[in-house]
N, C-alpha and C positions, 0 to 999 in steps of 0.2 A: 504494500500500500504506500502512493505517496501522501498520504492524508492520513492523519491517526482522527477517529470518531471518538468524540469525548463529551458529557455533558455536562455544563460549567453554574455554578452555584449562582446566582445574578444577585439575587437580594444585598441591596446596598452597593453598589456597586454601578459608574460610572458608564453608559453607555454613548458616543457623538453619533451623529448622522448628519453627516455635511451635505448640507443640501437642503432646497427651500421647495423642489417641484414633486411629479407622481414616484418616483425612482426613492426617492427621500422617503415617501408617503409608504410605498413597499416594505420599506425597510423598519419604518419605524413601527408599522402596526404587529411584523413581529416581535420584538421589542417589548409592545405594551403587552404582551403576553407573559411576560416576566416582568420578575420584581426590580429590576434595574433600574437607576435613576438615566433618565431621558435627557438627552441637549442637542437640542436642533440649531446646527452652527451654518447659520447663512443670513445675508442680510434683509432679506425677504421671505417670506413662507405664503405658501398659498391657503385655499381657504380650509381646506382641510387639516392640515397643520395648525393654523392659526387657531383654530380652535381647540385642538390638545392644548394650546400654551392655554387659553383661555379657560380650559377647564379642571386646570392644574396637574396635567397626565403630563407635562413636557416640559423642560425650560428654551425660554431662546435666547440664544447667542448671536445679536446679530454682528459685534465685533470683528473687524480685520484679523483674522488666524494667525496664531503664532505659533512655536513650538512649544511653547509653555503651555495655548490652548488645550494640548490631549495629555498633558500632566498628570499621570496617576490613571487613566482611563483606562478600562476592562477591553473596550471592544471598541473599533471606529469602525462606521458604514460610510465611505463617499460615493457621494452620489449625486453631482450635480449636474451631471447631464453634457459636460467639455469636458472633453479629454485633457486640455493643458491645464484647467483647473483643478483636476481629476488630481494631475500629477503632480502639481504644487501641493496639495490636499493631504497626497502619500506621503510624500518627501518628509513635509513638519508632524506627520504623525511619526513614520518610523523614527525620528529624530529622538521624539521624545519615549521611542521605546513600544509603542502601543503594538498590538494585534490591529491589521487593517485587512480589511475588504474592499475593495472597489469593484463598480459595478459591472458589468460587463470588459471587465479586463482582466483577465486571469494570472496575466504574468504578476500584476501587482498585488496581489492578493496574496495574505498568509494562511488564511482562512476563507472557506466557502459556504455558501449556505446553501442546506439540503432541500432538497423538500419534503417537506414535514406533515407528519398525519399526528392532530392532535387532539386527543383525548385525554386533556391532563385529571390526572398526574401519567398516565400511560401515553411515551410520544413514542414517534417512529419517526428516524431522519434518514435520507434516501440519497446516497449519492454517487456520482460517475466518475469523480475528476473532473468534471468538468468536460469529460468524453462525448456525454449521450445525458443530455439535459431532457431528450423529450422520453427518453426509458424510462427517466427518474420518476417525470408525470404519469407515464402509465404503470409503473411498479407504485408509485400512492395511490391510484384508482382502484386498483385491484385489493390495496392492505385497505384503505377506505370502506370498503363491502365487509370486508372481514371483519372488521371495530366497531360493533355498534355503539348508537349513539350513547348509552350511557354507561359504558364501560368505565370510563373512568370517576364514574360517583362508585360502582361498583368495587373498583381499584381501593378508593377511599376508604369503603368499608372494611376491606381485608387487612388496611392500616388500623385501622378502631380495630380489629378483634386480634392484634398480633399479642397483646400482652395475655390476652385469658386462653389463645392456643397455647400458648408458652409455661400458662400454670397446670392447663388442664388434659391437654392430651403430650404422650409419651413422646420423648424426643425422637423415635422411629416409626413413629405415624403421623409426624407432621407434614411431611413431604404429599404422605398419601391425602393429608386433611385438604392441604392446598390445591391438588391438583382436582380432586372432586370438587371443591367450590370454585374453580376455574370450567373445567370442564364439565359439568356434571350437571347435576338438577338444582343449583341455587342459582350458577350465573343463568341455564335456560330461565328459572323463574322471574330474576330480575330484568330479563332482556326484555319480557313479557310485560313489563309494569307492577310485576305482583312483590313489591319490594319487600313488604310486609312480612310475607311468607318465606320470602326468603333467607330473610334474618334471622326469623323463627327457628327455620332448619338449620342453620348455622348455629346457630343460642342450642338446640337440642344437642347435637352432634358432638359441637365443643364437650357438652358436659355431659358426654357419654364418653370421652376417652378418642373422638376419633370418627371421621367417615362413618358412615353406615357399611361401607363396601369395601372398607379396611382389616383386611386380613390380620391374624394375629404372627402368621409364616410371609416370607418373602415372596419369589417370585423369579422362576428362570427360567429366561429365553435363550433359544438357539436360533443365530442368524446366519443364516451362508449369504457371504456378501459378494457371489459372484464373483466379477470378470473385476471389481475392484473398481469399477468407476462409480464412485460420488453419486451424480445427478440422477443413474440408473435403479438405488435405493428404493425401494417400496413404499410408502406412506409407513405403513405400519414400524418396520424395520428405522427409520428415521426415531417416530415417537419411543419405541424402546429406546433404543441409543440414547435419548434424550432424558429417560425417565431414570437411566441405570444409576446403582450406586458403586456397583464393581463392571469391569468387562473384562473378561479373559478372553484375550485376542491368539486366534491360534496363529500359525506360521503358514506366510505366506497372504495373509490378508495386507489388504495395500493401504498403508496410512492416510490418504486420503479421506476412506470412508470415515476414520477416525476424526476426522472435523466435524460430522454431522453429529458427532456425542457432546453429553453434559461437561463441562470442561471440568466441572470440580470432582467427576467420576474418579472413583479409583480405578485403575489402569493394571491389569497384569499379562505380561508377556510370555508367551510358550515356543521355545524355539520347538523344531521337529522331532529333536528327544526331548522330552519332556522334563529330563533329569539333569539336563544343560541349560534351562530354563532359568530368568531371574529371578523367577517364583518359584521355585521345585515343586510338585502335588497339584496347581491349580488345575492341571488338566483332569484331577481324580474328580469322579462324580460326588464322590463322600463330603471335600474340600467346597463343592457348588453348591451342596445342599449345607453345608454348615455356614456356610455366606447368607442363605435363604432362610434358613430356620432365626438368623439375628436380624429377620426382619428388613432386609436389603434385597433389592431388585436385581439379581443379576444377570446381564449380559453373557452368553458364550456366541465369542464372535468366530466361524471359522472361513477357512476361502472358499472359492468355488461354490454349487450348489451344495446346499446343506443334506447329507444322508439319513435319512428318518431313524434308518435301521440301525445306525452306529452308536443311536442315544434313545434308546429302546429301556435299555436297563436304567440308564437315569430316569425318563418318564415312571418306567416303573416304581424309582427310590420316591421319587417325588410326590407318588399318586400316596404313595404310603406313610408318608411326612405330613400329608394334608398340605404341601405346598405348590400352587401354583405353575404349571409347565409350559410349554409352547415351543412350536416350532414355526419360525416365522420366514418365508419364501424373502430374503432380500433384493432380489429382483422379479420382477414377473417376466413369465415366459411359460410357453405351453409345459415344459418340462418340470416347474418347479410348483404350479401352481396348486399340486394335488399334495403339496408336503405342511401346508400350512396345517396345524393340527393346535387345540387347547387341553391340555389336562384339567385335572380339577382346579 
């Protein structure tokens, strides 16, 4: 990447946007989306501007620029519309140190802005390098479908209940508490209007120790990841990756797929003897299921199509543990798609 994505605390904190016309106006209305103090540095503003200052959302600066003007500043927008401006505008911000953006010039720019789907406190910032500006608009159209409109009052909520998860359900069914109110029957309910009820379930659940559909055993999946290319992943096969708390990667799977996992997963490696391995044993079924029985999601990742027949006797351990099994098709294809299987 030549851009690191990062998201930056704003509250209190100096933000300029030089410039008095529509480019100014773009810039500052993301801005007032955040807690940032606002200074509109130009000697005119238009009517829209004019009235943030008037309705005390903004200061104006209509002063001659100096480099002392962006003294201490978080962020500068220029944007006024001339390039020589533009570049006189860059020059006394970099001067005095600041982060700058300018508008439609990218060489001048330290920083870019995405495009953004906002659902606060839930955002999503989208960007190309500045490669493919009209992808970035249709990769937000498409994450815009997916975020309903009140996800992030919902989001909200899960902030209010962090402390009474924290008293009341176990430290190894948290993970599973949050993902059913994510996925599950409280956010369909809230999606719905039915806020009420959803809370209810939540309020229930918490002080019951956990999900309704929170197993007291773990959970193991076996994923054959194919030909090892990434994008060719299954739906399913991604969400385990993502859900896991261990993954035992057999030999021969191509790291790659390993970007589509939870990053804070614990990771064990199996070279093709087993006993040469960083891990020695993880290959043992006995080792998978005692990963599963403390309540941990795990992962067995190996190459190629995954062979049913080879993890027969683990299904077996498993069925008889009460915990959770599957076999999950990493890529589709006519030949993998009849291996998908769930134990109890």
């Amino acid at each position: 990447m030549k851009t690191f994505p990062m998201f930056l605390k704003m509250a209190g904190r100096k933000v300029i946007v030089a410039g008095g016309g529509e480019q100014a106006a773009q810039k500052a209305r993301l801005i007032l989306k955040t807690e940032a103090e606002l200074v509109l540095l130009a000697p005119e503003l238009d009517e829209e501007l004019s009235d943030l200052v008037s309705k005390g959302l903004a200061r104006h600066d209509p002063t001659p620029p100096t480099a002392g003007s962006f003294s201490g500043v978080a962020l500068v927008f220029v944007a006024t519309g001339c390039v020589a401006v533009d570049a006189c505008m860059h020059a006394l911000a970099k001067a005095a140190g600041a982060v700058v953006n300018v508008v439609d010039q990218p060489a001048l720019c330290d920083a870019v802005t995405p495009s953004i789907v906002d659902r606060d406190p839930v955002v999503v910032a989208i960007g190309t390098e500045g490669n493919a500006p009209v992808l970035a608009r249709l990769l937000k159209t498409d994450i815009e479908r997916m975020m309903e409109p009140g996800l992030g009052e919902f989001a909200r909520l899960a902030g209010r209940l962090r402390d009474s998860v924290a008293r009341h359900v176990p430290h190894d069914r948290r993970r599973h508490f949050w993902r059913w109110m994510f996925a599950g029957a409280p956010r369909g309910l809230f999606s719905r209007g039915a806020d009420r009820k959803a809370a209810a379930l939540l309020k229930t659940a918490i002080h019951s120790g956990g999900a309704p559909d929170t197993r007291d055993r773990g959970a193991i999946s076996v994923i054959g990841a194919g030909p090892g290319e990434a994008d060719l992943m299954t739906l399913r096969a991604v969400h385990r990756l993502q859900e896991a708390d261990v993954i035992v990667v057999g030999d021969g799977v191509d790291r790659d797929v390993l970007e589509l996992a939870r990053r804070d997963a614990e990771r064990m490696y199996l070279a093709a003897d087993d006993r040469a391995a960083p891990h020695p044993g993880t290959g043992d079924h006995r080792h998978l299921l005692a990963l599963a029985r403390q309540g941990k999601s795990v992962v067995r990742l190996v190459s190629g199509v995954c062979d049913g027949a080879s993890f027969m006797a683990l299904e077996t351990a498993a069925d008889a543990a009460r915990v959770a099994f599957e076999i999950v098709p990493g890529v589709v294809s006519h030949g993998t798609t009849g291996l998908a299987r769930t134990g109890s």
